[in-house]
N, C-alpha and C positions, 0 to 999 in steps of 0.2 A: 975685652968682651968680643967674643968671635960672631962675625956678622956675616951671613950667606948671600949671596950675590943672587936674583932671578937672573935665569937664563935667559939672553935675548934671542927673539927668536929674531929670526934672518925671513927677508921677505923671498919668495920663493922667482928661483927665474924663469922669465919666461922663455923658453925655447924660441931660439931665430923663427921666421917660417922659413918653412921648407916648400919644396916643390909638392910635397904629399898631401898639405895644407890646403891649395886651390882646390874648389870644386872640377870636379871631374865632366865633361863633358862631349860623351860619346856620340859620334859620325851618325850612329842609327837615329838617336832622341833629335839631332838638329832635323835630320832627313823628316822624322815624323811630324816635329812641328812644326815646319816648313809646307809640308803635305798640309796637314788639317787647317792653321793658318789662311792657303794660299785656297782651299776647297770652301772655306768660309767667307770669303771675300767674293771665289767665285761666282756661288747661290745669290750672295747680295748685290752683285754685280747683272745678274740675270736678270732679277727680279725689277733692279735697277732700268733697265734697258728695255725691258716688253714696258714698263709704263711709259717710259719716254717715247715709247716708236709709237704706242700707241694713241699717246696727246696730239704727237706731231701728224699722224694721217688722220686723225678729227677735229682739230681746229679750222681748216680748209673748208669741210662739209658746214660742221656749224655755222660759222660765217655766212656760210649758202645760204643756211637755212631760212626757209620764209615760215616758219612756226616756231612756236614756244618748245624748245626741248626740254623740257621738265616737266607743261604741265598740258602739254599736247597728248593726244590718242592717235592723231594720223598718222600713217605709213605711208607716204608716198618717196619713191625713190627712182621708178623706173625713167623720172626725165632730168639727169643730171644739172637740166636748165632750173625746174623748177620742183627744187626741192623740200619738202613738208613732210618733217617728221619728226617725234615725241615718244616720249617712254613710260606714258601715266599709265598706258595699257598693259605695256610688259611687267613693268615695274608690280601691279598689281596683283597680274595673275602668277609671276614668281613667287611672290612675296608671301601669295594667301597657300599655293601650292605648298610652298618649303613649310610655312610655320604650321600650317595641319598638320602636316606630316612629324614636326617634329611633337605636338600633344599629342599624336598617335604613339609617336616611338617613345618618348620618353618616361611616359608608366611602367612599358613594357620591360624596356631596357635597363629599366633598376629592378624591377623583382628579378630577371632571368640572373642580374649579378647578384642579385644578397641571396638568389639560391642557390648558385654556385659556390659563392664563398664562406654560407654559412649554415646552407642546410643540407645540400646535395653531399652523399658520401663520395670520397675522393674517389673511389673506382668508376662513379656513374659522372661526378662534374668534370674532370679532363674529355672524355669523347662529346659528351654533350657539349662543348666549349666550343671543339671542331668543330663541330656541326652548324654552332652559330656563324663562326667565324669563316666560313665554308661560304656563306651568302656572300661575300665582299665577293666573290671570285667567279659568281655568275653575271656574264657579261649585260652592259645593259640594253643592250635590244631584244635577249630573252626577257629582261623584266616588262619591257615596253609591249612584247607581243600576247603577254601574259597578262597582263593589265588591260587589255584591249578585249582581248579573243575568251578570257576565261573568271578574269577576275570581274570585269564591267557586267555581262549577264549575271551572274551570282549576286551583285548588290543593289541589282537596280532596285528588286523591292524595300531595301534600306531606304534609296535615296529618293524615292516616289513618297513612301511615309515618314520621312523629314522634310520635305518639302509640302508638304500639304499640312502636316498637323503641328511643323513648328514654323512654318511659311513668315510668321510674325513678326520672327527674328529676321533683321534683314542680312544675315549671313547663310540663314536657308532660303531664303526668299526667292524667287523665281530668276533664273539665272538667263542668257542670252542664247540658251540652246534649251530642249526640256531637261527635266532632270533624270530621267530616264534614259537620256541619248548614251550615257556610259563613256562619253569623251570628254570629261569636262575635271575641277579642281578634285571634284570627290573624288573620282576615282583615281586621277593625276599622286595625289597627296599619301593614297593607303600603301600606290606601289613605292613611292619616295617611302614611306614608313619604315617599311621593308628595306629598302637598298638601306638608310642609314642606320637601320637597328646595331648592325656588329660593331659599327664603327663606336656607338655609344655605351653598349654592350663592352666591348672591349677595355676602354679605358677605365668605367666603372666598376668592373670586375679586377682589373689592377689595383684600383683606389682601395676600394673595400675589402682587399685581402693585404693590403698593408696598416691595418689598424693595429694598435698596438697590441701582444697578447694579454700585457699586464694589465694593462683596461678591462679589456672580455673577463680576464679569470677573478679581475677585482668586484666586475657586474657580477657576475655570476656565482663568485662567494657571499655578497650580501642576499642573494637569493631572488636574483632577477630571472624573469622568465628568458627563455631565447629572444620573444619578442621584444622583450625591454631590454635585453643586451642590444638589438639590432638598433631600435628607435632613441638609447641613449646615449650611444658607444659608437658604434660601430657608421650609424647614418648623418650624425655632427663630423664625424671625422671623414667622412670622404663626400659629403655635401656639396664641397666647392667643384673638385674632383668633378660629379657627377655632371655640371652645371658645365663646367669647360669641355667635358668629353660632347655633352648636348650640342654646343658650341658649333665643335668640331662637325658634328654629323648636319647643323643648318648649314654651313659653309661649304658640303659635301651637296646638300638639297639646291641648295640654290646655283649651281655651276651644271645642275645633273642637262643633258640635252637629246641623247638619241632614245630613252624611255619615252620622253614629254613629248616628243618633235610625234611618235608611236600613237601617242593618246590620245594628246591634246588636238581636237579640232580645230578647224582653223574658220573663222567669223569675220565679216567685215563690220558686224555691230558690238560697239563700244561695251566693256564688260559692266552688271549692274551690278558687282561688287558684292556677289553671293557665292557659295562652293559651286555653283551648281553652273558657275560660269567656263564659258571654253576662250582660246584663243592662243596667243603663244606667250613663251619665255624669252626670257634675255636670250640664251643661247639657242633655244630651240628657232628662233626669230632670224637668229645670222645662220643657224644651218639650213632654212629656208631659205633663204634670200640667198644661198650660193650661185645663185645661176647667173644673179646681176651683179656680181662683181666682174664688170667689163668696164668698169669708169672709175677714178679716182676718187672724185666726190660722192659719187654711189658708192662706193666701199667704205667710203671716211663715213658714210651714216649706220653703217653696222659697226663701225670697228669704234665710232661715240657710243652704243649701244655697249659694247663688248667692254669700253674703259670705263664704263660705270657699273656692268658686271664683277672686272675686276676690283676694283675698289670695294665691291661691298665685299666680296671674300675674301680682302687680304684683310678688311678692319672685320669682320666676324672670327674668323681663323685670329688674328692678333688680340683681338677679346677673349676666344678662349685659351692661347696661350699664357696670358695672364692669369686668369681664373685659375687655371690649373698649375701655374707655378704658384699663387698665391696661397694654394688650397692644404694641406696637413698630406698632400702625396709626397712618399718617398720618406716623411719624417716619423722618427721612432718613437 
């Protein structure tokens, strides 16, 4: 009986390596990640170093100090002997400044993107786009003289009949100048509205034009209106987006100083915590007070001023960095 053998098979060899085998790695790729590497360390190195210079020229001052810094209003600096000074006052009138400004801009700055990216014909949203983004590039001592000279007459009669018929609320309520003087958060807040618009503008209009298409044409075959594509689709998905670019623009508001330094009047009474108040900012406050950096300890109390500036806009800026990495930007 004739019996057929399977053929075995033979395991296959594997080829020696070769020289051809190693990954290849070209003189230009080391150069460039050597470069981007060494520029990224750099930035963090920077950033590294203004905070540190600027702990070590204010811990000096503090020590000085014969007030509460945190929950102090005085400014007294000019006797490096006797030092008395506190940031409840800055701290407030930045704070009320920036955050008007940003319910001012942030209505604005989501409709101008969802009608660029979802209603405006492409021939008219590209120029209209420049045009917003055109504001970034107006320097800010025009906004400051413009908010002074043309914008404050124009609103007084707003801010006369908020203050008198919602006077109740103590955020209209009688402020430490009248409300009518046109130097105070009101007016401070509508020109910040404007400087951060594009910046807000900007990143929202990127958010919301990467929504996916398949969603839109998905809305829109069930027989959704535009406006229900926008509120279902299109404003869940670039939400967070929106929220970080926001971010971005208080972080832009609160650091702003040759506008406000323009506007804002300067008061030796303590602010009543209304819009309608004046006084200064973080930085509007050290670009006044440049004339008395002639002492060490007088300098260390603007430049404690300046390291609690810093600090709020590296953690508002690093919030909205989050926000908007965490957010559906850039994803399909």
């Amino acid at each position: 009986m004739n019996t057929t053998e399977a053929p075995v098979l033979e395991a296959p060899v594997t080829p020696p390596n070769t020289p051809t085998d190693k990954k290849v790695v070209r003189i230009g790729d080391r150069i460039f990640r050597s470069l981007a590497t060494g520029s990224g360390v750099f930035v963090v190195t920077i950033i590294a170093a203004i905070g540190l210079f600027l702990l070590i020229r204010a811990i000096p001052a503090l020590q000085a100090n014969e007030a509460n810094f945190l929950l102090s209003g005085k400014w007294e600096t000019g006797d490096p002997d006797d030092l008395a000074f506190g940031i409840v006052d800055l701290a407030w009138i930045t704070v009320a400044s920036s955050i008007f400004a940003l319910v001012l801009a942030m209505p604005v700055a989501g409709g101008i993107a969802l009608f660029l990216t979802q209603y405006a014909p492409r021939v008219l949203a590209r120029p209209f786009g420049y045009i917003v983004d055109l504001l970034a590039a107006v320097p800010s001592v025009i906004y400051g003289l413009w908010g002074a000279l043309v914008l404050a007459p124009v609103i007084k009669p707003v801010a006369v009949w908020l203050n008198t018929n919602l006077g109740w609320i103590p955020v209209f309520g009688d402020g430490n100048v009248p409300a009518d003087s046109g130097s105070n958060v009101f007016t401070a807040g509508i020109v910040l509205a404007v400087m951060i618009l594009p910046i807000i503008t900007g990143v929202a209009r990127e958010v919301f034009a990467r929504t996916p298409n398949a969603q839109i044409e998905g809305a829109l075959a069930l027989g959704a209106t535009k406006w229900e594509v926008v509120r279902t689709t299109v404003w869940p998905f670039g939400r967070s987006g929106f929220v970080g670019g926001s971010m971005l623009g208080l972080g832009r508001a609160l650091g702003e100083t040759v506008a406000l330094t323009v506007i804002l009047s300067y008061t030796y009474e303590g602010p009543h915590y209304s819009i309608f108040d004046a006084g200064a900012t973080f930085a509007s406050r050290i670009a006044l007070g440049s004339a008395e950096f002639n002492n060490n300890l007088t300098v260390g109390a603007y430049i404690a001023a300046g390291l609690v500036l810093f600090i709020s806009t590296f953690a508002v800026n690093a919030l909205a960095r989050w926000i908007e990495s965490s957010s559906g930007k850039g994803k399909e």
